[in-house]
mmCIF file as gemmi writes it, N, C-alpha and C atoms, coordinates in Angstrom:
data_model
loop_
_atom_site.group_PDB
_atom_site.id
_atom_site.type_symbol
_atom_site.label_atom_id
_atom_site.label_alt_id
_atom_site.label_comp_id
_atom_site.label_asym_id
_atom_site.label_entity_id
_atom_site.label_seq_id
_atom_site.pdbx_PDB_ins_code
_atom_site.Cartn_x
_atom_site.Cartn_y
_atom_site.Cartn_z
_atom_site.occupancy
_atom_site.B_iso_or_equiv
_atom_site.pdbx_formal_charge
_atom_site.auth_seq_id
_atom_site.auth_asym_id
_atom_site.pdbx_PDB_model_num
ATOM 1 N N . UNK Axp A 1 ? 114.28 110.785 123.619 1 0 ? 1 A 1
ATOM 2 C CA . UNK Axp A 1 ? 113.994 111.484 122.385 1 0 ? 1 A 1
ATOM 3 C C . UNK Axp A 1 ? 113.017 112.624 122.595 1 0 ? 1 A 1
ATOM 4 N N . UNK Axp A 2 ? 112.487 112.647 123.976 1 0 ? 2 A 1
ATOM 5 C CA . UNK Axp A 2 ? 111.366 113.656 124.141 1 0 ? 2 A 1
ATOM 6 C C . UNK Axp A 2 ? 110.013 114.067 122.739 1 0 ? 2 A 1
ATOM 7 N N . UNK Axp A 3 ? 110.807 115.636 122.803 1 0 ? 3 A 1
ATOM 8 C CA . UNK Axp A 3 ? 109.581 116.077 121.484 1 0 ? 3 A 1
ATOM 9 C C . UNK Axp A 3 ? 109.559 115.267 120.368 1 0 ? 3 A 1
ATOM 10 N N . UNK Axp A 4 ? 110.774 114.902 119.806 1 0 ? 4 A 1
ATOM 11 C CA . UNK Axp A 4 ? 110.699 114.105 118.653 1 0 ? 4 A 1
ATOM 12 C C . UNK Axp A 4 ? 109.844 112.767 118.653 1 0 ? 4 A 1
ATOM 13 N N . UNK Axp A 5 ? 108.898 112.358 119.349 1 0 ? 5 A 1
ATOM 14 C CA . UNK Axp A 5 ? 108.744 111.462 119.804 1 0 ? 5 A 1
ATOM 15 C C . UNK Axp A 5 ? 107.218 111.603 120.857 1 0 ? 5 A 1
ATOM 16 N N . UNK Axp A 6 ? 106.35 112.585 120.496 1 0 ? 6 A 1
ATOM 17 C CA . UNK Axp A 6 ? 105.31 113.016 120.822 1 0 ? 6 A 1
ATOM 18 C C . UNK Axp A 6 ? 104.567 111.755 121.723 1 0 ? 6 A 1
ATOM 19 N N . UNK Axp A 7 ? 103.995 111.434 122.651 1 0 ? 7 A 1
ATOM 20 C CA . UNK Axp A 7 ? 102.864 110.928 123.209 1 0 ? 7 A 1
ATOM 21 C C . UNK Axp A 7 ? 101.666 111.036 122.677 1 0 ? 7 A 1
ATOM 22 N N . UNK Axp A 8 ? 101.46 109.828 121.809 1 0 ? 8 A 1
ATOM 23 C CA . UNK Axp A 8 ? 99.451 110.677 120.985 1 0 ? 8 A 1
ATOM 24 C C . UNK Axp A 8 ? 98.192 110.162 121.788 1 0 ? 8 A 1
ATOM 25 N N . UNK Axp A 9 ? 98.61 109.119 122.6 1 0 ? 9 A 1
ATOM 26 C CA . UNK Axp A 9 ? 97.737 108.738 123.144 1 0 ? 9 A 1
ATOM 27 C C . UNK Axp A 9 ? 98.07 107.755 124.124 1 0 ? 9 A 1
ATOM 28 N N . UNK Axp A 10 ? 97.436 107.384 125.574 1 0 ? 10 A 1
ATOM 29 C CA . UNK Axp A 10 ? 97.651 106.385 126.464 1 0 ? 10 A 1
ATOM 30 C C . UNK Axp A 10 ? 96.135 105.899 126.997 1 0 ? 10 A 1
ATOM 31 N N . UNK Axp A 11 ? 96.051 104.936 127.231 1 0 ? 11 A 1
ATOM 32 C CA . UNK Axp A 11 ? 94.905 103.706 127.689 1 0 ? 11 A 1
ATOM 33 C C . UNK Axp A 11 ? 95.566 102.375 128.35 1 0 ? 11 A 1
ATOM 34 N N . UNK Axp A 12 ? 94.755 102.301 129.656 1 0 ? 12 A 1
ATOM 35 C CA . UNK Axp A 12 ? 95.269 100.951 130.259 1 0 ? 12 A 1
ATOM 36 C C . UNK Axp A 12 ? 96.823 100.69 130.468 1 0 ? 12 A 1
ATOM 37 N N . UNK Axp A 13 ? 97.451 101.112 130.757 1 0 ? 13 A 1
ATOM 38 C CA . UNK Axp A 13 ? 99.001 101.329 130.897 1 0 ? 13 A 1
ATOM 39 C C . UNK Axp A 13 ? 99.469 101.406 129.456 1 0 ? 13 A 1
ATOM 40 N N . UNK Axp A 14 ? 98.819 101.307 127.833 1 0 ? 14 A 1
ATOM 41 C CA . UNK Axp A 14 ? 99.611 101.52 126.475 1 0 ? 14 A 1
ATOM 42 C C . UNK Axp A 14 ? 99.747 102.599 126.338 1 0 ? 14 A 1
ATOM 43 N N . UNK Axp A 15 ? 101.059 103.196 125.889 1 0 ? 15 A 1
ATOM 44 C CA . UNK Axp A 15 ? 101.389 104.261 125.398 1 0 ? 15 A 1
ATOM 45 C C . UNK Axp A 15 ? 101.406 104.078 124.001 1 0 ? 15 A 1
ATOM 46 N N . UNK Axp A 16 ? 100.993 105.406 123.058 1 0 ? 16 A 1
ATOM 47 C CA . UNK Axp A 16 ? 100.96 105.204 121.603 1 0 ? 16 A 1
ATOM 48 C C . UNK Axp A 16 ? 102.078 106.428 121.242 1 0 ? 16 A 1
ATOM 49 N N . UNK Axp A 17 ? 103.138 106.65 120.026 1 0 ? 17 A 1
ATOM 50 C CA . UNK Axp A 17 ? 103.66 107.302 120.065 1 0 ? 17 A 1
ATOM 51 C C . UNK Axp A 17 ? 104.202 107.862 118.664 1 0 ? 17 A 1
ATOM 52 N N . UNK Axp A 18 ? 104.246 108.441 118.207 1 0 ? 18 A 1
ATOM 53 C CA . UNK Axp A 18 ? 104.639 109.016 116.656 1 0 ? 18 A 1
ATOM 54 C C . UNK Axp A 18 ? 106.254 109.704 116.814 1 0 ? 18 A 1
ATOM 55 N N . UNK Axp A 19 ? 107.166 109.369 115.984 1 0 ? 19 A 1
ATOM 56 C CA . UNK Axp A 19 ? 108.262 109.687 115.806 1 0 ? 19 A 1
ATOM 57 C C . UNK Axp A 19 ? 108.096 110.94 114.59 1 0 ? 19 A 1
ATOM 58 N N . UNK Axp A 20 ? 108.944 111.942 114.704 1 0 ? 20 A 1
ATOM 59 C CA . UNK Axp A 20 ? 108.997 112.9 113.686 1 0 ? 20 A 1
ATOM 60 C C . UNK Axp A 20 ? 110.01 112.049 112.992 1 0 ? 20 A 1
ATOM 61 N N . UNK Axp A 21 ? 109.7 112.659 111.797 1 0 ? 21 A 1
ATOM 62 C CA . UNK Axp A 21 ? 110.747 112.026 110.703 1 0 ? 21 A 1
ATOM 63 C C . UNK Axp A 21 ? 111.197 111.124 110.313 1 0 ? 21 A 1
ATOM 64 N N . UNK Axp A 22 ? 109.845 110.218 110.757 1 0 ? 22 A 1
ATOM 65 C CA . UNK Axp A 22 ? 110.39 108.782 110.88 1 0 ? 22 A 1
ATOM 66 C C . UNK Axp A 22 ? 110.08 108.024 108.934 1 0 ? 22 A 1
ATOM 67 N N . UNK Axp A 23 ? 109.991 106.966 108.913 1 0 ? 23 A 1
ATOM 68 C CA . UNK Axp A 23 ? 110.178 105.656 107.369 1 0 ? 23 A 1
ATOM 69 C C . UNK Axp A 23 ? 108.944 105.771 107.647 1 0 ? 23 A 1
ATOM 70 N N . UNK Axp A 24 ? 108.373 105.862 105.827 1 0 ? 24 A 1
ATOM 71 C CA . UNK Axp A 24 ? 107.531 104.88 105.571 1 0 ? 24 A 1
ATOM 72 C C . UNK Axp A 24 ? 107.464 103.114 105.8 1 0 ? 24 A 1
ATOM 73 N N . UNK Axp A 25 ? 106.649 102.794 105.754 1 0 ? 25 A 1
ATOM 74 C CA . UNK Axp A 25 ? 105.317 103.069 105.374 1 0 ? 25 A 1
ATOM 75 C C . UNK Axp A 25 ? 104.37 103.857 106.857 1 0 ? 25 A 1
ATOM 76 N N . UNK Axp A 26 ? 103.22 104.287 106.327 1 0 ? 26 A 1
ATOM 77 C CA . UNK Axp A 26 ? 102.585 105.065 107.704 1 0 ? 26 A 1
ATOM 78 C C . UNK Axp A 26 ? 102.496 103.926 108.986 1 0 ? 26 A 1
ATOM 79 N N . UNK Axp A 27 ? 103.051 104.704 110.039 1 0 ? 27 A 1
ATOM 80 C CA . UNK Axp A 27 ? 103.031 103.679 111.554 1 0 ? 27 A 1
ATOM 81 C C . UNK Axp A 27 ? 103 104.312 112.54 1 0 ? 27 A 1
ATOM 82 N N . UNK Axp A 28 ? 102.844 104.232 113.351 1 0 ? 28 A 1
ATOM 83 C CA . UNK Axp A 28 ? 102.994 104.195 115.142 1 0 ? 28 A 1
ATOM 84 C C . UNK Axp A 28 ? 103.831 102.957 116.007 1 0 ? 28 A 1
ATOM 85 N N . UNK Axp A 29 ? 103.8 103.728 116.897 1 0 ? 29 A 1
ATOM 86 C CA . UNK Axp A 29 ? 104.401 102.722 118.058 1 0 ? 29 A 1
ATOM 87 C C . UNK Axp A 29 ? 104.073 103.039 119.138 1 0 ? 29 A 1
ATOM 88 N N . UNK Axp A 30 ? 103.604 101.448 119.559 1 0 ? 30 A 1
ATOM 89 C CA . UNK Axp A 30 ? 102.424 101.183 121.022 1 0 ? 30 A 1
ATOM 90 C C . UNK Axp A 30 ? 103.826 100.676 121.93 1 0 ? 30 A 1
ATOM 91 N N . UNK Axp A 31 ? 103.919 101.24 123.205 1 0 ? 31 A 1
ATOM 92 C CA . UNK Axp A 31 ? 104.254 100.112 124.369 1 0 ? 31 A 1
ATOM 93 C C . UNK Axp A 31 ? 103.463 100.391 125.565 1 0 ? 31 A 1
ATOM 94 N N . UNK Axp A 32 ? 103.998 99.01 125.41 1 0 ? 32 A 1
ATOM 95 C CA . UNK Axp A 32 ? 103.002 98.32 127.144 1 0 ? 32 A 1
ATOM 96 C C . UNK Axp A 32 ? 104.434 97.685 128 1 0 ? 32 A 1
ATOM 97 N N . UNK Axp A 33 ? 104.611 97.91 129.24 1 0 ? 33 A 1
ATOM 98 C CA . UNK Axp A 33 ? 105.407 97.452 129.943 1 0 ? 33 A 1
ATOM 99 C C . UNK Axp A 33 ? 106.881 97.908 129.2 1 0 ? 33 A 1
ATOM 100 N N . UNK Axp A 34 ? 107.67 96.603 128.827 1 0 ? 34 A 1
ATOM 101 C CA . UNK Axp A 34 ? 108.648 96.458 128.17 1 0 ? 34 A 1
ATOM 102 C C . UNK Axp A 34 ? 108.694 96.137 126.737 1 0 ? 34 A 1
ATOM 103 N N . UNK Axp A 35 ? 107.655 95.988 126.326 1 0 ? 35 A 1
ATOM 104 C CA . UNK Axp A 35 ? 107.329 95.399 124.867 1 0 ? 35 A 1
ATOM 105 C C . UNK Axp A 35 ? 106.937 96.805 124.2 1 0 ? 35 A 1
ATOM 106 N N . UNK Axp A 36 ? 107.637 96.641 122.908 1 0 ? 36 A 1
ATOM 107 C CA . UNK Axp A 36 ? 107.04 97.608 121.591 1 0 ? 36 A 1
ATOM 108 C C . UNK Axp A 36 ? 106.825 97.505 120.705 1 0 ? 36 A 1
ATOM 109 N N . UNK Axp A 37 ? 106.037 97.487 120.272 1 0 ? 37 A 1
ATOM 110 C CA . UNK Axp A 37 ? 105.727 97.384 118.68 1 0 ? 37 A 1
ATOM 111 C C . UNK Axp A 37 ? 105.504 98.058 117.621 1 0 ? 37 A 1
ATOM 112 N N . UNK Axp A 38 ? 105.526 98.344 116.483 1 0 ? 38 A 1
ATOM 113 C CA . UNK Axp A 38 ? 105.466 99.101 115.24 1 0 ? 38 A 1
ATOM 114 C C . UNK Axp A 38 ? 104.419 98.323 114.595 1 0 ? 38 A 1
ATOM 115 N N . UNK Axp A 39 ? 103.694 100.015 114.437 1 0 ? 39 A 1
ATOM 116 C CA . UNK Axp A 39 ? 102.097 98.832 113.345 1 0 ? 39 A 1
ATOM 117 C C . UNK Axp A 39 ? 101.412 99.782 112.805 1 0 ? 39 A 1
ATOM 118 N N . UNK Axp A 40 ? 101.271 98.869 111.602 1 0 ? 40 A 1
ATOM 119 C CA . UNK Axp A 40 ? 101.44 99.717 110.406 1 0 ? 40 A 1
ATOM 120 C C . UNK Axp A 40 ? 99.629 100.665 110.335 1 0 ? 40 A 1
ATOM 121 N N . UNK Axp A 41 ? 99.715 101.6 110.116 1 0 ? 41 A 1
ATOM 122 C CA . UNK Axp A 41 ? 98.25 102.135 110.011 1 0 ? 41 A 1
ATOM 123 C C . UNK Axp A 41 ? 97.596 101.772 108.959 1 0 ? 41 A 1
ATOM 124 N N . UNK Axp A 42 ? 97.932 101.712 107.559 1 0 ? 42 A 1
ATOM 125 C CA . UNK Axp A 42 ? 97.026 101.186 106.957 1 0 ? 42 A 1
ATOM 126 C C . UNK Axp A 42 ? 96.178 99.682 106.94 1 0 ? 42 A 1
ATOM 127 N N . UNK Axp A 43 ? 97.339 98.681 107.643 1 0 ? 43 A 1
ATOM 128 C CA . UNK Axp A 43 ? 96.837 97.293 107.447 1 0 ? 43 A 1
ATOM 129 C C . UNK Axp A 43 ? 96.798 96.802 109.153 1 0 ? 43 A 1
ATOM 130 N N . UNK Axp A 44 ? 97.345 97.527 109.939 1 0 ? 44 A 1
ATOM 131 C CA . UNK Axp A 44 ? 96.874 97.52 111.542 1 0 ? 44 A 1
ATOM 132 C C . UNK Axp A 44 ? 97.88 96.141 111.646 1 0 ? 44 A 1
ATOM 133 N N . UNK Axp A 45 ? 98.798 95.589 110.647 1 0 ? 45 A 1
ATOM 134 C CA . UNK Axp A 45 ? 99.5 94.68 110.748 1 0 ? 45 A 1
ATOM 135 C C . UNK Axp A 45 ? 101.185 95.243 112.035 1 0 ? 45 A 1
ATOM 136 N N . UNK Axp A 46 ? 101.219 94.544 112.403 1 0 ? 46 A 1
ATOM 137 C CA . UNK Axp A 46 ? 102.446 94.487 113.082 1 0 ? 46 A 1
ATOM 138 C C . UNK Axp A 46 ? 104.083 94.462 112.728 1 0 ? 46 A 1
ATOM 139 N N . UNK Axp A 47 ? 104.463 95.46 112.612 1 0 ? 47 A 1
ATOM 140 C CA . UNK Axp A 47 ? 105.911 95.685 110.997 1 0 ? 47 A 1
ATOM 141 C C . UNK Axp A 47 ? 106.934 94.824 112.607 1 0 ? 47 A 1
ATOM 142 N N . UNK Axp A 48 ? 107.35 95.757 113.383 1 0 ? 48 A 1
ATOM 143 C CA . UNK Axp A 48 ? 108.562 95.117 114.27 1 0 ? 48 A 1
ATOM 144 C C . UNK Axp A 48 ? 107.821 94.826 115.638 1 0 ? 48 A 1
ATOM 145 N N . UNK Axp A 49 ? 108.535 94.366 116.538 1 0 ? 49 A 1
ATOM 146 C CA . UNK Axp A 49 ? 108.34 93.808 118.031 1 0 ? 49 A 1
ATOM 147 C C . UNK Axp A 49 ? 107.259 93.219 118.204 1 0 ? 49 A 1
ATOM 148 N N . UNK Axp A 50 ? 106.884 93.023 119.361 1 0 ? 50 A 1
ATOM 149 C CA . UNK Axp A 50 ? 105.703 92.145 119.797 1 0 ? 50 A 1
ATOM 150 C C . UNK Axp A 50 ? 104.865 93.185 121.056 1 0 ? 50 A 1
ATOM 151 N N . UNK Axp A 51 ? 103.324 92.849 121.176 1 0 ? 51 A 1
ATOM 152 C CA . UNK Axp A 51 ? 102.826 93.553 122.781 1 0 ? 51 A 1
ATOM 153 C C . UNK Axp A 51 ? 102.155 91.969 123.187 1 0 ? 51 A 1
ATOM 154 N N . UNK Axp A 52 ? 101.837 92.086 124.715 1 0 ? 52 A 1
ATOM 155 C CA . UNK Axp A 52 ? 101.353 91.153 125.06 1 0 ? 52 A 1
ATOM 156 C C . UNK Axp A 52 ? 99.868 90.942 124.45 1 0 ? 52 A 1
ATOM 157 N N . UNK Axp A 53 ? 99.083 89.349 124.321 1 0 ? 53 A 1
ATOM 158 C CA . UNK Axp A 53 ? 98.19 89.674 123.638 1 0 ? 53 A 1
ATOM 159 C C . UNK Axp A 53 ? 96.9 90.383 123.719 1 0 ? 53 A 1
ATOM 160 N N . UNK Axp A 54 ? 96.845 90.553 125.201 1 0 ? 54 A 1
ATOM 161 C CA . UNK Axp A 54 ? 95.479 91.36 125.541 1 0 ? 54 A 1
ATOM 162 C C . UNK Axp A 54 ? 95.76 93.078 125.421 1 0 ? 54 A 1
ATOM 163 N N . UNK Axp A 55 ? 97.104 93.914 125.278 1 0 ? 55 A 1
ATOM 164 C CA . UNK Axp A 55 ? 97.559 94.913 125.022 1 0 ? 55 A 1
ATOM 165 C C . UNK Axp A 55 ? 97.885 94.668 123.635 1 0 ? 55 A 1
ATOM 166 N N . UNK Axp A 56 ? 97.888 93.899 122.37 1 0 ? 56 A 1
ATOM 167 C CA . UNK Axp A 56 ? 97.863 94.153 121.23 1 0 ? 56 A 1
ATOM 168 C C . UNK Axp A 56 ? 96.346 93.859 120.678 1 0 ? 56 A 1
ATOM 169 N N . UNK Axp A 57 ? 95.385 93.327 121.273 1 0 ? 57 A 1
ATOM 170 C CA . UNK Axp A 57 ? 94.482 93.664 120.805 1 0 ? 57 A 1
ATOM 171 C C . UNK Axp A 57 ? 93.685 94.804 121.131 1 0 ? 57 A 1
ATOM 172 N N . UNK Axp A 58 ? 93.653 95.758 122.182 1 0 ? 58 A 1
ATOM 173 C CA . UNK Axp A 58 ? 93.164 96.678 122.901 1 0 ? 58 A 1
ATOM 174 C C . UNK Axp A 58 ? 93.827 97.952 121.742 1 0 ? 58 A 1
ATOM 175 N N . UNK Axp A 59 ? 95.063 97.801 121.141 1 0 ? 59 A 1
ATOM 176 C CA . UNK Axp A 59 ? 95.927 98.635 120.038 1 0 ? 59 A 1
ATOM 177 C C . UNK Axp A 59 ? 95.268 98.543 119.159 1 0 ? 59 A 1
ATOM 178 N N . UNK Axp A 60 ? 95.016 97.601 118.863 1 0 ? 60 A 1
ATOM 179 C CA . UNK Axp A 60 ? 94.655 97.069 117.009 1 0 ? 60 A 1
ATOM 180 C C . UNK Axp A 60 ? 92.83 97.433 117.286 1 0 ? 60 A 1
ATOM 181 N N . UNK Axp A 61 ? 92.008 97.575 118.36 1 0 ? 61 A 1
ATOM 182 C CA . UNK Axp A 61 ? 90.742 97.893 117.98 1 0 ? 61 A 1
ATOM 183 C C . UNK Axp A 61 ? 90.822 99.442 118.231 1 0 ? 61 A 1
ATOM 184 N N . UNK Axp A 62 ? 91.617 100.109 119.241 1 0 ? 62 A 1
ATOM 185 C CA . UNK Axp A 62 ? 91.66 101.087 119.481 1 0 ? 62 A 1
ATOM 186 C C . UNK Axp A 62 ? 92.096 102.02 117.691 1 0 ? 62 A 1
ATOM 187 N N . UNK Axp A 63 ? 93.006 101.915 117.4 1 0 ? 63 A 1
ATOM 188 C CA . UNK Axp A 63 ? 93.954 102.174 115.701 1 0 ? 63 A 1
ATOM 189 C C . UNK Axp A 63 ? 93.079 101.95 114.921 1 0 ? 63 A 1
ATOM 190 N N . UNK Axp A 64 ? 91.614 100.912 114.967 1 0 ? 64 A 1
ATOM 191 C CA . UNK Axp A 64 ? 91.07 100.64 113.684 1 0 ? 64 A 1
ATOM 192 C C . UNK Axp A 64 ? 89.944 101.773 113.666 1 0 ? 64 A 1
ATOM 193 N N . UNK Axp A 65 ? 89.309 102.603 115.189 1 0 ? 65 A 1
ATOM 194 C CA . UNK Axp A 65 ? 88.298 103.461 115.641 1 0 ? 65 A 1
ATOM 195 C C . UNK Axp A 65 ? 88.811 104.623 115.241 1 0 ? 65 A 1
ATOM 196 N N . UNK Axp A 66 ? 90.39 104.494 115.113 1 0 ? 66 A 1
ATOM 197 C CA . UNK Axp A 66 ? 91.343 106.265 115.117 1 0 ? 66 A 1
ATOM 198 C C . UNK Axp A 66 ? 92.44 106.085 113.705 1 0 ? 66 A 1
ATOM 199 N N . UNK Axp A 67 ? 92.186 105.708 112.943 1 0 ? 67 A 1
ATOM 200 C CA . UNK Axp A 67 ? 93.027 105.301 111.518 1 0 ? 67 A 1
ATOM 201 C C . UNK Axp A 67 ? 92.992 106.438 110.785 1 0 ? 67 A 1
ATOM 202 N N . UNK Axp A 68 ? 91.541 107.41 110.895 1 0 ? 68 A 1
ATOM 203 C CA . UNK Axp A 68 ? 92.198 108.448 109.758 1 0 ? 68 A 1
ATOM 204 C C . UNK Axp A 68 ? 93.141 109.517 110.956 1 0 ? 68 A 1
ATOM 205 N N . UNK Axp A 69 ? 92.245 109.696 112.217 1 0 ? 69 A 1
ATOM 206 C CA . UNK Axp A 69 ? 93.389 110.362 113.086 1 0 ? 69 A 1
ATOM 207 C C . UNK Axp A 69 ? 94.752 110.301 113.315 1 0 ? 69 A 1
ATOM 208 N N . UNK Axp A 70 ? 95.387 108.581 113.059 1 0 ? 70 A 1
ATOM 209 C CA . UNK Axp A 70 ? 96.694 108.73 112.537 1 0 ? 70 A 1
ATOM 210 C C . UNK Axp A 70 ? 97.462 108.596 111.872 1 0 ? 70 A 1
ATOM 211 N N . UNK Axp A 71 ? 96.518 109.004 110.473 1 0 ? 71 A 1
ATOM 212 C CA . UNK Axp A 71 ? 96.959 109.254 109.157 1 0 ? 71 A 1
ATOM 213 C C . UNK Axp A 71 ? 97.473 110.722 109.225 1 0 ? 71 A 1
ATOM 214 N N . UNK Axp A 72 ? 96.41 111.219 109.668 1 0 ? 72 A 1
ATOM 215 C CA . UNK Axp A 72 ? 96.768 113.034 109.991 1 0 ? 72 A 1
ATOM 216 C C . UNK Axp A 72 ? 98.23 113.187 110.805 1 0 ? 72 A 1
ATOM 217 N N . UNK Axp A 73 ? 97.813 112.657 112.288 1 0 ? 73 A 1
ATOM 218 C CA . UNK Axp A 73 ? 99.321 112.854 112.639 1 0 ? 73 A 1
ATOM 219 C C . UNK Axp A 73 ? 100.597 112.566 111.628 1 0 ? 73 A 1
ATOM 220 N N . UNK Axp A 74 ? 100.32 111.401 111.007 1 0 ? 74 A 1
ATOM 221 C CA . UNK Axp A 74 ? 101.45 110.866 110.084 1 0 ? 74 A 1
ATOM 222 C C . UNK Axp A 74 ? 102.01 112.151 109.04 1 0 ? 74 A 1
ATOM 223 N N . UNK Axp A 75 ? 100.843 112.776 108.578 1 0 ? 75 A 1
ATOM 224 C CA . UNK Axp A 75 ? 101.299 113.555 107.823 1 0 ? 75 A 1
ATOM 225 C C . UNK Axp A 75 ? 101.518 115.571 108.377 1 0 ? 75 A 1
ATOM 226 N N . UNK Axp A 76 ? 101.283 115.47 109.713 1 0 ? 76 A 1
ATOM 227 C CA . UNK Axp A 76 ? 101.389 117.075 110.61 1 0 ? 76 A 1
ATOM 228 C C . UNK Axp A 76 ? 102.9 116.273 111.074 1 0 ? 76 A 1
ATOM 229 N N . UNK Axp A 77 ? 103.217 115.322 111.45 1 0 ? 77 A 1
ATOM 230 C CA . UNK Axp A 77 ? 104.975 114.53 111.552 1 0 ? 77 A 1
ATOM 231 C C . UNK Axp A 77 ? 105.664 115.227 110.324 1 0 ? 77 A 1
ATOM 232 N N . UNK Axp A 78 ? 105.498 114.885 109.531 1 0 ? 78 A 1
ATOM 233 C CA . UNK Axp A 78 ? 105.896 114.964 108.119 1 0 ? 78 A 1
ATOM 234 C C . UNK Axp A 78 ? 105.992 116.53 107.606 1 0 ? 78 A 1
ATOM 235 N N . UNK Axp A 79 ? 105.425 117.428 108.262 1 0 ? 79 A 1
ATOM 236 C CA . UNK Axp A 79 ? 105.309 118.696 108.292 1 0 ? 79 A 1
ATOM 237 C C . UNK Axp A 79 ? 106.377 119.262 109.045 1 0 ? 79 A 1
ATOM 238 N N . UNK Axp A 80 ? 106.306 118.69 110.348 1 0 ? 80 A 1
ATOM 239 C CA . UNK Axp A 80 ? 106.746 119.458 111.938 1 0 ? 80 A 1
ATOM 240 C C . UNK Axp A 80 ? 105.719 120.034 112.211 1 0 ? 80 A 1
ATOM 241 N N . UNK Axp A 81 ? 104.546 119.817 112.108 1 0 ? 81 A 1
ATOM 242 C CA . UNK Axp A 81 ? 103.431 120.66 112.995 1 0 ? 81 A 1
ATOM 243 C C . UNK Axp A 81 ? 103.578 119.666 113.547 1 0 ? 81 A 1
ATOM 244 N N . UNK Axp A 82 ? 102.663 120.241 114.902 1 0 ? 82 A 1
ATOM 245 C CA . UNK Axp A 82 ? 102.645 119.486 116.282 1 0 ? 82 A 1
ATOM 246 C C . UNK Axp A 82 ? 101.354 118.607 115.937 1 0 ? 82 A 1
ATOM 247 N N . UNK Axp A 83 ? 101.479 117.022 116.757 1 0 ? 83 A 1
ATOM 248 C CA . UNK Axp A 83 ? 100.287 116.263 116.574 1 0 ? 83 A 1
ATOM 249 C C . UNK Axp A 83 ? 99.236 116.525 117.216 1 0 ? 83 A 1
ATOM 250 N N . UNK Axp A 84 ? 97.893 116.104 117.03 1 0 ? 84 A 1
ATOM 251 C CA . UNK Axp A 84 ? 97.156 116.112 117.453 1 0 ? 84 A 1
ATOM 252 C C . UNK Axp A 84 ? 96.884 114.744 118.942 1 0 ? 84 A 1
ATOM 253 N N . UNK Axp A 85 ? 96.22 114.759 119.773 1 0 ? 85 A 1
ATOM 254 C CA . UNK Axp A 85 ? 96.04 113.925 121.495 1 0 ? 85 A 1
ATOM 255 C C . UNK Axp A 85 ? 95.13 112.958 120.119 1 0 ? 85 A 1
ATOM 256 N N . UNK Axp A 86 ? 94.89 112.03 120.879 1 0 ? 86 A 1
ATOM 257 C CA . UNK Axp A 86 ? 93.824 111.106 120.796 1 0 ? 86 A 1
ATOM 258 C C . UNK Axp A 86 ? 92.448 110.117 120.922 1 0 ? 86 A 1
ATOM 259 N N . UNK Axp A 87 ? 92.126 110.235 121.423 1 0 ? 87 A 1
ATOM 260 C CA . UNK Axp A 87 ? 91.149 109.855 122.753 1 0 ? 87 A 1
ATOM 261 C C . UNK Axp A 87 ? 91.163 108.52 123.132 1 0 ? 87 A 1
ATOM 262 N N . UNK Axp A 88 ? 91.323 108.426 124.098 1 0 ? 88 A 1
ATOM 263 C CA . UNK Axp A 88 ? 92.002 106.859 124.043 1 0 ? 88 A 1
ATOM 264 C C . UNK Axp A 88 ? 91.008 105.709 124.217 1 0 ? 88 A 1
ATOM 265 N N . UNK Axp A 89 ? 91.257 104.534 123.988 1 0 ? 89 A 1
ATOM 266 C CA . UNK Axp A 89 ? 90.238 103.263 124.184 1 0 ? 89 A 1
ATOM 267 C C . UNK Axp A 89 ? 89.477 103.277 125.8 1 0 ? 89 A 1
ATOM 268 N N . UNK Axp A 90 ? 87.609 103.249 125.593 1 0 ? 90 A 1
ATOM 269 C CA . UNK Axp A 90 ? 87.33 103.49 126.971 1 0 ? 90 A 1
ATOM 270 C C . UNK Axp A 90 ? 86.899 102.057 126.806 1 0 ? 90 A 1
């Protein structure tokens, strides 16, 4: 999917990733290895897939430090402006 499908951020082998044009409600999607998951930004809850548990919690504290940052992306997606990087979990 390349561009459609921006890279916003990586830490510890997780990739974080924003789809243009994608469904409400506001989300991202983390993978680690083979696992992906969808999670939701406002409630940091987990909508589809699974990550392993030491890579879904490293997501879920990382997302709770950067929540309005990817609210913004959510809505520069929603535009077609290009997203903003992230800084990733040190």
């Amino acid at each position: 999917r390349g561009l459609s499908m921006p890279t916003i951020s990586e830490f510890f082998g997780i990739v974080v990733r924003r789809y243009y044009d994608d469904h409400h409600p506001p989300h991202f999607h983390g993978y680690y290895g083979d696992s992906e998951a969808v999670i939701l930004i406002e409630t940091l809850a987990m909508a589809e897939g699974n990550l392993p548990r030491r890579a879904r919690a490293m997501v879920l504290e990382w997302a709770a430090d950067h929540r309005q940052e990817l609210m913004d992306d959510w809505m520069f997606a929603a535009e077609h402006r290009p997203l903003n990087k992230i800084m990733p979990l040190e």
